[in-house]
Backbone as CSV, one residue per row, in Angstrom:
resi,resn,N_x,N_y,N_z,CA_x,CA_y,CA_z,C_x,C_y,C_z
1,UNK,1.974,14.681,31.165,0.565,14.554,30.874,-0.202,14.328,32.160
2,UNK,0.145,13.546,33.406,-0.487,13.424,34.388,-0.527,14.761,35.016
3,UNK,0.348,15.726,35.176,0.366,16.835,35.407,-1.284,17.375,34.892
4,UNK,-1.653,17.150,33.618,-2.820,17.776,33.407,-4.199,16.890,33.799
5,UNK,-3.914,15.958,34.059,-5.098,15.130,34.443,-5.138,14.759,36.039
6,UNK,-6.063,15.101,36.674,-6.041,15.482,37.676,-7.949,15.390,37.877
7,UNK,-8.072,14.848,39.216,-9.571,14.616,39.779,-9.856,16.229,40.128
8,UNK,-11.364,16.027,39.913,-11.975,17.493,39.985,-11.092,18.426,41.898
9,UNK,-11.396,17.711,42.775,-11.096,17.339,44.484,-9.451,17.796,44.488
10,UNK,-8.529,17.703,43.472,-7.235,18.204,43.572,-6.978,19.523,42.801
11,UNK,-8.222,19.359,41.707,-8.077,20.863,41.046,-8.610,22.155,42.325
12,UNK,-9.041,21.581,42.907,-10.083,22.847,43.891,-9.330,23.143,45.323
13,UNK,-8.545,21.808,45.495,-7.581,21.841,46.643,-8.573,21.495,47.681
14,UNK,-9.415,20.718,47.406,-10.310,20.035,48.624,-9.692,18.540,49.280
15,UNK,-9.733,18.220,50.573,-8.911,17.319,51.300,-9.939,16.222,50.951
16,UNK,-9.126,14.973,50.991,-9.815,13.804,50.385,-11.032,13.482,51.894
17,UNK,-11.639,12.900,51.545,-12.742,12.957,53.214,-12.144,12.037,54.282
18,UNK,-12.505,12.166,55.277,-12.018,11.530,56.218,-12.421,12.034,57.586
19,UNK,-12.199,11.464,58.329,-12.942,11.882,59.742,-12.847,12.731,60.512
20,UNK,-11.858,13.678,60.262,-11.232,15.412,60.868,-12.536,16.197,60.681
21,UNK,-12.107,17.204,61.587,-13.298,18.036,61.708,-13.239,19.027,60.555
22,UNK,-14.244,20.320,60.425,-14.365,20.656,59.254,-13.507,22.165,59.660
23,UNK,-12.848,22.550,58.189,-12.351,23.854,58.513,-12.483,24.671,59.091
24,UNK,-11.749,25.660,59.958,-12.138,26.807,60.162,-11.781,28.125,59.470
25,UNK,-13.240,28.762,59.568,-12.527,30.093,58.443,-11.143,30.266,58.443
26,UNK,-10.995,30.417,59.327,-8.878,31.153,59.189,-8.101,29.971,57.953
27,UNK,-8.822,28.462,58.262,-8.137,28.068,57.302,-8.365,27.396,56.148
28,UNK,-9.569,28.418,55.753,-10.095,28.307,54.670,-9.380,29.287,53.654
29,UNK,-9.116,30.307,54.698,-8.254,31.640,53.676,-7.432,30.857,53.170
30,UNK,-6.566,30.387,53.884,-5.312,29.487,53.632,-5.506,28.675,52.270
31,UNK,-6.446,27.320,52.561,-6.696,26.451,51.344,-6.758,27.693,50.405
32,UNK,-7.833,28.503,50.398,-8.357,29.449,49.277,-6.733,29.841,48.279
33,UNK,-5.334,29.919,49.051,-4.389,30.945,48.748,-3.709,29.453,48.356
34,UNK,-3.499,28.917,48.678,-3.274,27.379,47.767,-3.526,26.723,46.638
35,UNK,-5.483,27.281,47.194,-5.861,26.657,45.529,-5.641,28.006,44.301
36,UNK,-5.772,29.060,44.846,-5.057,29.974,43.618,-3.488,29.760,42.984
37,UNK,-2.471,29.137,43.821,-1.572,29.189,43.602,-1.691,28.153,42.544
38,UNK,-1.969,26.547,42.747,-2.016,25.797,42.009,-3.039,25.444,41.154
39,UNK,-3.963,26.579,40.484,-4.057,26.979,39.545,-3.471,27.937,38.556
40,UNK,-2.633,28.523,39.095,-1.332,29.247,38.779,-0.881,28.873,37.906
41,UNK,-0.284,27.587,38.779,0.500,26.590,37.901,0.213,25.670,37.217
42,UNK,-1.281,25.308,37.202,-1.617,24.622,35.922,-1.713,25.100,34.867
43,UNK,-2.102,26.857,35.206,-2.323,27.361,34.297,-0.790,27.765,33.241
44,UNK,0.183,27.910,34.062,1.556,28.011,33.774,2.076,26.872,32.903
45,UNK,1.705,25.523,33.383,2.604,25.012,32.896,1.152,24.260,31.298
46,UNK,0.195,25.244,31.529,-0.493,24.614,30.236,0.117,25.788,28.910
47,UNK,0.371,26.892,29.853,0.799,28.367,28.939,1.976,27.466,27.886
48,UNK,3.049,27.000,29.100,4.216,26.328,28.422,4.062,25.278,27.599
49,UNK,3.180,24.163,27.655,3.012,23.222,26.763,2.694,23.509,25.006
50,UNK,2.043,24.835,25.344,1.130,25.443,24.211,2.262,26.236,23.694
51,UNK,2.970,26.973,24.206,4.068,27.378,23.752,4.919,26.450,22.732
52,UNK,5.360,25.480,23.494,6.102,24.307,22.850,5.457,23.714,21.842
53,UNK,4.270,23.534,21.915,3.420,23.224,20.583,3.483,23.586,19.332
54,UNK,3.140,24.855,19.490,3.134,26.117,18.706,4.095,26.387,18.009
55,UNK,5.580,26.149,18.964,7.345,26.004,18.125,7.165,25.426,17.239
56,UNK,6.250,24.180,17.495,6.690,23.087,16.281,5.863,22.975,15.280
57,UNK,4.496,23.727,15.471,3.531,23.694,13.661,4.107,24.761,13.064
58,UNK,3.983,24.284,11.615,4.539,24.611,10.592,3.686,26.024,10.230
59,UNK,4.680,26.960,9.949,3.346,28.052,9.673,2.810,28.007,7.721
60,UNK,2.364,28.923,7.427,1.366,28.722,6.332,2.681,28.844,5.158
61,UNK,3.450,29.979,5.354,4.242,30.056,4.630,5.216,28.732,4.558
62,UNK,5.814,28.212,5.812,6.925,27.063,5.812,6.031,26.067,5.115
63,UNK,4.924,25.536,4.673,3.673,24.931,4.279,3.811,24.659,2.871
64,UNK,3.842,26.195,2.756,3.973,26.588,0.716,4.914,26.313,0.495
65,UNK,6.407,26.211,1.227,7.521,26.320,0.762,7.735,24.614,0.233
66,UNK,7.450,23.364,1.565,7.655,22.465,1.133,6.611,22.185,0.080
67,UNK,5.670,22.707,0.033,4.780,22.511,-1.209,5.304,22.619,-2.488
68,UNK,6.152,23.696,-2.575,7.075,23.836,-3.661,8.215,23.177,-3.941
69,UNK,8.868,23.277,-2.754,9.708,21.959,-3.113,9.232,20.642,-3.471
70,UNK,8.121,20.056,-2.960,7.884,18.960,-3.250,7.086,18.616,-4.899
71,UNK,6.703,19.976,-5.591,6.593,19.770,-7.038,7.583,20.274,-7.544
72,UNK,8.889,20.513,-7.058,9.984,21.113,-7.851,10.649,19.471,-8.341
73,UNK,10.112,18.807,-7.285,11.047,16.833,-6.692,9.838,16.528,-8.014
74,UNK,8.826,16.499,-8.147,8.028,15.697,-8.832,8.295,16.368,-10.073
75,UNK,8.366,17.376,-10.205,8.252,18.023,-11.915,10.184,17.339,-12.105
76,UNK,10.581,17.461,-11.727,12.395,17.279,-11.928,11.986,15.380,-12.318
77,UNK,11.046,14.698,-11.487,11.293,13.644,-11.864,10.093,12.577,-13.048
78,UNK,9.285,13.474,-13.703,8.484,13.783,-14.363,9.338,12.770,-16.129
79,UNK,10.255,13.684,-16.417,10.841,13.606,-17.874,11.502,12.202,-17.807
80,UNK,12.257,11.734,-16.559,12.742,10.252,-16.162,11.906,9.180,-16.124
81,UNK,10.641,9.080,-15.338,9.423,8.209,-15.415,8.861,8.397,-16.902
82,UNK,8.911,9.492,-17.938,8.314,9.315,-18.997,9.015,8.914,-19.913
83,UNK,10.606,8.568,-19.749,11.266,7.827,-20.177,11.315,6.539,-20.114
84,UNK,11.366,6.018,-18.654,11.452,4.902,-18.042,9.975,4.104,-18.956
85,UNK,8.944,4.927,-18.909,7.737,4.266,-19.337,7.793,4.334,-20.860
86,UNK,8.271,5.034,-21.671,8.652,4.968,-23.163,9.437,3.079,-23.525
87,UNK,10.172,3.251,-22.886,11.169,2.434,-22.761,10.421,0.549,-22.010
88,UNK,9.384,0.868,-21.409,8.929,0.035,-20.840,7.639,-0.556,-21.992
89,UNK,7.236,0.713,-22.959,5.946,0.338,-24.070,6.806,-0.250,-24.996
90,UNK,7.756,-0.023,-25.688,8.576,-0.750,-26.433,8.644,-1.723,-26.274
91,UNK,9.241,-2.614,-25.022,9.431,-3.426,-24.782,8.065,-4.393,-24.582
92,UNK,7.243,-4.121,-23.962,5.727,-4.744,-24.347,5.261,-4.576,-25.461
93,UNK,5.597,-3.756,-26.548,5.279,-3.905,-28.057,5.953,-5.072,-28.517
94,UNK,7.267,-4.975,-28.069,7.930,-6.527,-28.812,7.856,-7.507,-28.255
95,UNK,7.560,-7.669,-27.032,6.886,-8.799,-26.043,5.801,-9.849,-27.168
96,UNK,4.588,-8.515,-27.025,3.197,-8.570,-27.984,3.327,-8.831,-29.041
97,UNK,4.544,-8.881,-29.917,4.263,-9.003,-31.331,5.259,-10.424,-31.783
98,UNK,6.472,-10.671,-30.660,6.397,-12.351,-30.771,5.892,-13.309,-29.588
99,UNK,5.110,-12.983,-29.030,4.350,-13.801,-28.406,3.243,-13.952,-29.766
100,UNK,2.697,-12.941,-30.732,1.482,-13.027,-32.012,2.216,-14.019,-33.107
101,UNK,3.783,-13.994,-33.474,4.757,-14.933,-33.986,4.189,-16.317,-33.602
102,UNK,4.420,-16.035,-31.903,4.831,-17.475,-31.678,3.618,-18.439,-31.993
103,UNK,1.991,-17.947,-31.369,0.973,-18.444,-31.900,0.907,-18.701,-32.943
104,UNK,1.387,-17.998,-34.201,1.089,-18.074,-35.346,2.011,-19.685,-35.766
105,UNK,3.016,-19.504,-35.718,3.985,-21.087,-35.588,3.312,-22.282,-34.860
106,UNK,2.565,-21.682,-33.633,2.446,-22.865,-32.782,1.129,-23.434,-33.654
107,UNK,-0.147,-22.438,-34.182,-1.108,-22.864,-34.862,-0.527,-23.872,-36.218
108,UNK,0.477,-23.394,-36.735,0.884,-23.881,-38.018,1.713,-25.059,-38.140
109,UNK,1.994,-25.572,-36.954,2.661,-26.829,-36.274,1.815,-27.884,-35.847
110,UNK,0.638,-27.096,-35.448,-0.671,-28.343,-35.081,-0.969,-28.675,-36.170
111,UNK,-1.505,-28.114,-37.297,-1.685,-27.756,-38.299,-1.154,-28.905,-38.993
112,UNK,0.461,-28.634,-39.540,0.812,-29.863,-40.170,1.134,-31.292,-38.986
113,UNK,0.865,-31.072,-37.740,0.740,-32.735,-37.229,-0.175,-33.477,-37.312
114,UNK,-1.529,-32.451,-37.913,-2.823,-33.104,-37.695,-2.505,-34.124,-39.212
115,UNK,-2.181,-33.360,-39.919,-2.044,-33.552,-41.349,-1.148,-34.781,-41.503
116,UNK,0.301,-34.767,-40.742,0.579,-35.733,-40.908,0.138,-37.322,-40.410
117,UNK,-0.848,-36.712,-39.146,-1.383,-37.885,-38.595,-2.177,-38.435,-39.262
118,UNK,-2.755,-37.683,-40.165,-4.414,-38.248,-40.920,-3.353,-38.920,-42.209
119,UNK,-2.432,-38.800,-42.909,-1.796,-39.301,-44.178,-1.163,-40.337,-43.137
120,UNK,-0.422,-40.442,-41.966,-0.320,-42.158,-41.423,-0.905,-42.857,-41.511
121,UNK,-2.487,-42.349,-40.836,-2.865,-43.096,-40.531,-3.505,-43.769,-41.987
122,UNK,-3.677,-43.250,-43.333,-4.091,-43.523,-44.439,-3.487,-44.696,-44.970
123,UNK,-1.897,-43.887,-44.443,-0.401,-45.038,-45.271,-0.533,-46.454,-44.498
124,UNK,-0.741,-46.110,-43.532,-1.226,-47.698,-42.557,-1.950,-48.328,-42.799
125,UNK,-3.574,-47.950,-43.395,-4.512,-48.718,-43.962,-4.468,-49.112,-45.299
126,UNK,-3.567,-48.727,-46.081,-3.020,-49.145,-47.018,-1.943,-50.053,-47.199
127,UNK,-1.049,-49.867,-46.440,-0.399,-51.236,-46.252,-0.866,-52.217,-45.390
128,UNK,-2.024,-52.164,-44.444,-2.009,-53.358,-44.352,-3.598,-54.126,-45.191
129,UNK,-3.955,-52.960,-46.354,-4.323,-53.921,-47.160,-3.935,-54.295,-47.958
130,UNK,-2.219,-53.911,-48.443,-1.470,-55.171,-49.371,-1.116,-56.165,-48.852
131,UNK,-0.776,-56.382,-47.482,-0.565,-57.044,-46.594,-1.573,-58.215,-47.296
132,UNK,-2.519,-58.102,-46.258,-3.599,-58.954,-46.840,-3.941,-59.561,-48.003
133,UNK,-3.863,-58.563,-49.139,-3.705,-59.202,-50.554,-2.500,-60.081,-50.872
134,UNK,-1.576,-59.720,-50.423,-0.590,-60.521,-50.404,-0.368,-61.669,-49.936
135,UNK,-1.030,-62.355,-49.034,-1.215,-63.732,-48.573,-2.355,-64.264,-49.537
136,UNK,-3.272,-63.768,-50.023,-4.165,-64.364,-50.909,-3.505,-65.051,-51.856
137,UNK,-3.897,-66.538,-51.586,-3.212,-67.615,-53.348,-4.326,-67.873,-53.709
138,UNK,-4.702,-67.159,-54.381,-5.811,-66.586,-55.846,-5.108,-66.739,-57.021
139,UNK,-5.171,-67.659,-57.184,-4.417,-67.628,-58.693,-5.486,-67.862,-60.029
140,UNK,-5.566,-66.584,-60.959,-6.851,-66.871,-62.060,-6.004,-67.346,-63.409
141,UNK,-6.854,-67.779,-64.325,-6.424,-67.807,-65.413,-6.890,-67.358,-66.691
């Protein structure tokens, strides 16, 4: 990748500045036959990158193909998940219908504790008003 990134001054084959005097034509031809060359080869080795690229995308057809395979994988596994999920409503049907049991018991359990609490607490105020009568020496005649 550094190969392609490169300051404008190295693409052109211009010398970094510095205090030398300035070219002379004769060896300007020169740079000139330099900087063609190594554009050459950028251009070469961008030809090759693109090449190598290119190996590796998928063309339109190789595209369709896994396309097809990949609903041949989903339709094949289609009839198994609609099993799996058959099999999974059942089981939340009978989940749902004694968990509706169990409320129904649990209501009908409060139900008779309330009941028995309210007849205690009745049987209690009743005995302890024989209680009471029972210490009374009231005796009539």
């Amino acid at each position: 990748m550094d190969d392609f990134v490169s300051t404008p001054a190295e693409l052109h084959g211009a010398r970094p500045l510095d205090n030398m005097a300035p070219e002379s034509p004769s060896m300007k031809s020169a740079g000139d036959s330099l900087q063609g060359s190594a554009q050459d080869d950028t251009l070469t080795q961008i030809r090759q990158e693109l090449a190598m690229i290119s190996e590796h995308i998928l063309t339109k057809a190789e595209t369709g193909g896994l396309q097809q395979e990949f609903r041949a994988a989903v339709q094949k596994e289609i009839p198994t998940l609609s099993t799996d999920l058959t099999v999974v409503e059942v089981r939340v049907d009978a989940l749902e219908t004694e968990a509706q049991a169990n409320r129904t018991q649990h209501r009908a359990a409060e139900l008779a504790t309330t009941c028995q609490g309210n007849l205690l607490l009745a049987l209690r105020s009743q005995v302890v008003d024989l209680e009471k009568r029972s210490r009374c020496q009231n005796i009539r005649i």
